[in-house]
N, C-alpha and C positions, 0 to 999 in steps of 0.2 A: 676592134672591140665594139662590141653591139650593147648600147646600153639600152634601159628597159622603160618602154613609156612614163611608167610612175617615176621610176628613181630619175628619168629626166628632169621629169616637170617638180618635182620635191628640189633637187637640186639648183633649177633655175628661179623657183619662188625665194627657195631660201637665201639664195646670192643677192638678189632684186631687193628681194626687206630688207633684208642685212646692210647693203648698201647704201640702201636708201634712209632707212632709219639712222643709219650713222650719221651721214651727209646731211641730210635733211634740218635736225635741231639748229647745226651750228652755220650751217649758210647764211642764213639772215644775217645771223652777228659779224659773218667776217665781210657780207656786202657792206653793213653800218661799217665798217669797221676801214673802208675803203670809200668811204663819204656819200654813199647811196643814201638817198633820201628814203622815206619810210612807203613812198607811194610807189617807189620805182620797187622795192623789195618787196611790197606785195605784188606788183604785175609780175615780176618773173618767178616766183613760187608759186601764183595763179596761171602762168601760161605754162605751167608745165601740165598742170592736172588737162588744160585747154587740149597741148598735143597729146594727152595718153587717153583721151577724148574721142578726139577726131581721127588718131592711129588705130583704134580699136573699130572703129566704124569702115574706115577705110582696109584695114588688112584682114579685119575678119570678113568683108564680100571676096576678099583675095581667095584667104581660104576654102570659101565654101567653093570654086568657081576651080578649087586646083584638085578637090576630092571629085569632081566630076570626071576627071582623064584613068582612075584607077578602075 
């Protein structure tokens, strides 16, 4: 089954928010909620935006480096 550029990318943004936005509110609470301190719960909400940062930096020289073989 050959799916179609857009309905990929539509489908992978929409799973990604989705998910994200679910998960995302209540993380914090269930860190506090498991005795994390408030300093540690913002490092690991803040290192995530760090890796999707540094992943977009890193995989998108990927990319442009893998359209040159076609």
């Amino acid at each position: 089954m050959q799916v179609r550029p857009f309905y990929w990318l539509a489908l992978s943004f929409l799973g990604y928010y989705c998910a994200y936005g679910v998960f995302l509110p209540f993380f914090p609470a269930w860190l506090k909620s498991q005795q994390y301190g408030e300093e540690m719960i913002g490092l690991v909400i803040g290192s995530a935006y760090i890796f999707r940062f540094a992943g977009g930096l890193f995989f998108s020289s990927l990319i442009k480096k893998s359209q040159s073989y076609y």
